[in-house]
N, C-alpha and C positions, 0 to 999 in steps of 0.2 A: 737585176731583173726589172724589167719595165712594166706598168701597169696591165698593160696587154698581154704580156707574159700569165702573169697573176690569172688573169680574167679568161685567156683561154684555157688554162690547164687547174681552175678551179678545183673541177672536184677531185684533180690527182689530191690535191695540198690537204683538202678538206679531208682527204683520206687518211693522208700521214698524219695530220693532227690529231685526228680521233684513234688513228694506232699509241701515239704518243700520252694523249691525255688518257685514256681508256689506259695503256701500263700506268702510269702516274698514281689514276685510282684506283686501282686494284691494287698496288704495292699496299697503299696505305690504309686498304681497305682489310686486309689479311695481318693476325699477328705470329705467326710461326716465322721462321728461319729460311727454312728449308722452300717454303712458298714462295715468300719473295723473291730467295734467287733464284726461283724459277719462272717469275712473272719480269723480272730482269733478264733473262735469257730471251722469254718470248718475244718481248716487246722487241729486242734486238737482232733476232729471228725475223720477226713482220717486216721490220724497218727496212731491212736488207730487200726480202722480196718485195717491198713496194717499190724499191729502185728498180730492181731487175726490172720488174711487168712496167714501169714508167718510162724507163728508155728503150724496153719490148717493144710498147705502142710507139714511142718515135724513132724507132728503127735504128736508136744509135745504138746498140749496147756491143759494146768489149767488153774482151778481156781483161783491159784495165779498170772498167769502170765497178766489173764485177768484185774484182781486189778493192778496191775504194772502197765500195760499200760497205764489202765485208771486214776490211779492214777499221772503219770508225764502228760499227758494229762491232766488231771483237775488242776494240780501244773502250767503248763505251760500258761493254761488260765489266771489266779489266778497273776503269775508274769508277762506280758504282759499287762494286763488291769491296774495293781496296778503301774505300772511304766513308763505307756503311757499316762494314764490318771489320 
């Protein structure tokens, strides 16, 4: 990714970061079981349709890209639950 990159699709980035850090503190913000993997679902839930709506707006989006996402999205669940609990 080039600077310009970065610079023009700002606040896609700045979005998925505050999806990502926003799950991050909420996990750790909650001490039940049952919350967290469900605040680990959500976050991987968002993750996925910020993809979608970011190659939405630049007009690439497949089929494939939809399996991607949802695929590290379902990976990310998958390592998260297997290694937390």
């Amino acid at each position: 990714m080039t600077r310009t990159h970065i610079h023009k699709h700002f606040w896609h980035y700045l979005l998925l970061g505050c999806i990502l850090v926003g799950g991050m503190m909420s996990y750790f913000m909650v001490n039940t079981r049952g919350t967290r993997m469900g605040i680990i679902g959500m976050t991987a839930v968002a993750y996925f349709l910020w993809g979608m709506l970011h190659h939405f707006h630049h007009k690439d989006l497949h089929w494939k890209i939809v399996l991607e996402y949802g695929g590290f999205a379902l990976l990310g669940i998958c390592l998260l639950l297997t290694l937390l609990y």
